[in-house]
C-alpha positions in Angstrom: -11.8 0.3 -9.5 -14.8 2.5 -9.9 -14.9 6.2 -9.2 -18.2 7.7 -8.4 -18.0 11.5 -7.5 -20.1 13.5 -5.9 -19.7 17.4 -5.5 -20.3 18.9 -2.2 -24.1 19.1 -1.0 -25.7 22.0 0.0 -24.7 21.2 4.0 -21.1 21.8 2.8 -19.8 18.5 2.8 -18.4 16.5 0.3 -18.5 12.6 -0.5 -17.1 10.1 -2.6 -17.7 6.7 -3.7 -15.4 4.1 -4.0 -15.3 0.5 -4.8 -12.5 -2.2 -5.9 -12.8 -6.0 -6.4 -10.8 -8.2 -4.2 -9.3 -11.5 -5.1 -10.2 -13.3 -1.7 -13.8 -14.8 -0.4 -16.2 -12.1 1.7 -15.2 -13.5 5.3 -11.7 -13.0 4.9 -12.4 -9.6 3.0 -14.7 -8.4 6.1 -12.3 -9.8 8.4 -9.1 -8.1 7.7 -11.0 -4.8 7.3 -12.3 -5.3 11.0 -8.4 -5.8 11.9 -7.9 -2.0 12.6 -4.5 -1.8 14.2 -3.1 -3.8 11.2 -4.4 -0.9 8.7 -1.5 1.3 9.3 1.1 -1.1 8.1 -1.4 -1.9 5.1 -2.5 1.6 3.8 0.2 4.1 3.0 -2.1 7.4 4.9 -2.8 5.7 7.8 -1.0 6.4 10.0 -2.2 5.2 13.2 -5.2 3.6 14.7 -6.0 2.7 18.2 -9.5 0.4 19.4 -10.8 2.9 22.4 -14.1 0.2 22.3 -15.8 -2.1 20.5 -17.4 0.6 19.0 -15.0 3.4 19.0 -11.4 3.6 17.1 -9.0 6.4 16.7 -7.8 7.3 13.3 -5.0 9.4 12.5 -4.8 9.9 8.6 -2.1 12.0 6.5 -4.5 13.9 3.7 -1.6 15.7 1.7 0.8 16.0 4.1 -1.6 17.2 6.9 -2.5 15.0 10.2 -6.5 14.5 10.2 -7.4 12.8 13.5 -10.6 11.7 14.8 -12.8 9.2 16.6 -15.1 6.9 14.6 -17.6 5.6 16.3 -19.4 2.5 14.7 -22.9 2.8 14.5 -24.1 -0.3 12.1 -22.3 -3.7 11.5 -23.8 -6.6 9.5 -21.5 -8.9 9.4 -19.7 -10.0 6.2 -21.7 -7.2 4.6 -21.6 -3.8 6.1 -19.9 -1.5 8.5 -21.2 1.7 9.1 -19.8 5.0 11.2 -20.1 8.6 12.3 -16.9 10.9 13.9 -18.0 11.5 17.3 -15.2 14.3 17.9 -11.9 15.3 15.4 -12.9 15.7 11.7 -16.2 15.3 10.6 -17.2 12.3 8.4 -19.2 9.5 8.3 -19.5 6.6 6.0 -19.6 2.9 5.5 -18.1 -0.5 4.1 -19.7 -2.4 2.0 -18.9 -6.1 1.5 -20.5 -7.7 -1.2 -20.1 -11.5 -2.5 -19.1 -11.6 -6.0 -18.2 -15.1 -6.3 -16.2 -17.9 -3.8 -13.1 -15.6 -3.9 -14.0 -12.5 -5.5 -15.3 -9.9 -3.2 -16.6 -6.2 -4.1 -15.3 -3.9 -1.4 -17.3 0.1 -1.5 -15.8 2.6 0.7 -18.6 5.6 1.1 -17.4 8.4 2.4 -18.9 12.2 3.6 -16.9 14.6 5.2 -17.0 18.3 5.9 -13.6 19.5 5.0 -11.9 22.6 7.1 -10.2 25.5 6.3 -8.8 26.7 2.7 -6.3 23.7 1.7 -9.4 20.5 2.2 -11.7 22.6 0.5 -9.9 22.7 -2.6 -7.7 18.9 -1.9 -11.8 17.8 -2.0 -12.4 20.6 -5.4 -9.7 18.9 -6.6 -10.2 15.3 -6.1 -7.3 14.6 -3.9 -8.8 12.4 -0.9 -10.2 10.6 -3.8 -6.5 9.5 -5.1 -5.5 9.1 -1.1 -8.5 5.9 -0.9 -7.5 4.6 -4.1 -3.9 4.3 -3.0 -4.8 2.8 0.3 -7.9 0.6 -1.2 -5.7 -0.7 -4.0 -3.0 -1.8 -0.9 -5.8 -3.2 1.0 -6.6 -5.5 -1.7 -2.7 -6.4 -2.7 -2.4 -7.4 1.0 -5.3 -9.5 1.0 -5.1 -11.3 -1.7 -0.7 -11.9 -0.9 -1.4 -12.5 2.9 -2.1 -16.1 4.1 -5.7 -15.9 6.1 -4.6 -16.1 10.1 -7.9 -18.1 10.7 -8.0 -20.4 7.7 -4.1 -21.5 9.3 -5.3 -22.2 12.3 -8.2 -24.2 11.0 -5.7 -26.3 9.4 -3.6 -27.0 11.9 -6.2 -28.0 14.7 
């Protein structure tokens, strides 16, 4: 994994940069990630997710023991290479998901992330670095499930 940090900007917000390689080809990579109700039983901080829309899914995250909820409305998808979204109510962030093609079944995953945190105990979790550790966790248990978890779609291929 690689660790790009950036401080907070001068609008108050922080952001971080995260990206891990992923033993599995892009389409699976993209596709599992797109799987939102599964990422609760995948990532450890997750702790639920709901699909309002198409474009819209609830998150509910545990950051150091405190419930962060908000509604992530997607704003940008290329398929296979890039998802991209904004909180439309709850805690302010945005980001995106990068999915980039390293080789037949190596995939680069990059998690970008800005947020604005609130209140005395974010502020220093983000000072600290502590959302950082948080997305490794649940990045690092993304990838251990991808790459231990039969493809749903590649079965089903095989079986017709």
């Amino acid at each position: 994994m690689t660790l790009r940090w950036k401080s907070r900007s001068p609008t108050g917000r922080f952001s971080l940069v995260r990206s891990i390689e992923i033993g599995a080809d892009v389409a699976s990579v993209f596709e599992w990630w797109g799987r939102y109700e599964e990422l609760p039983r995948i990532m450890e901080n997750v702790r639920r997710t709901k699909r309002i829309d198409e474009g819209c899914v609830l998150w509910d995250v545990d950051v150091l023991g405190h419930q962060v909820v908000w509604e992530g409305r997607i704003v940008d998808v290329v398929p296979e290479k890039l998802v991209r979204w904004e909180s439309s109510w709850g805690a302010r962030n945005s980001g995106e998901v990068r999915f980039e093609w390293l080789a037949r079944d190596r995939t680069r995953l990059t998690v970008e992330i800005e947020y604005a945190p609130r209140g005395f105990l974010e502020n220093l979790g983000a000072r600290l670095g502590l959302l950082d550790l948080h997305v490794q966790r649940d990045l690092a248990s993304f990838r251990r499930f991808v790459e231990t978890t039969p493809d749903r779609s590649a079965a089903v291929s095989a079986a017709t």
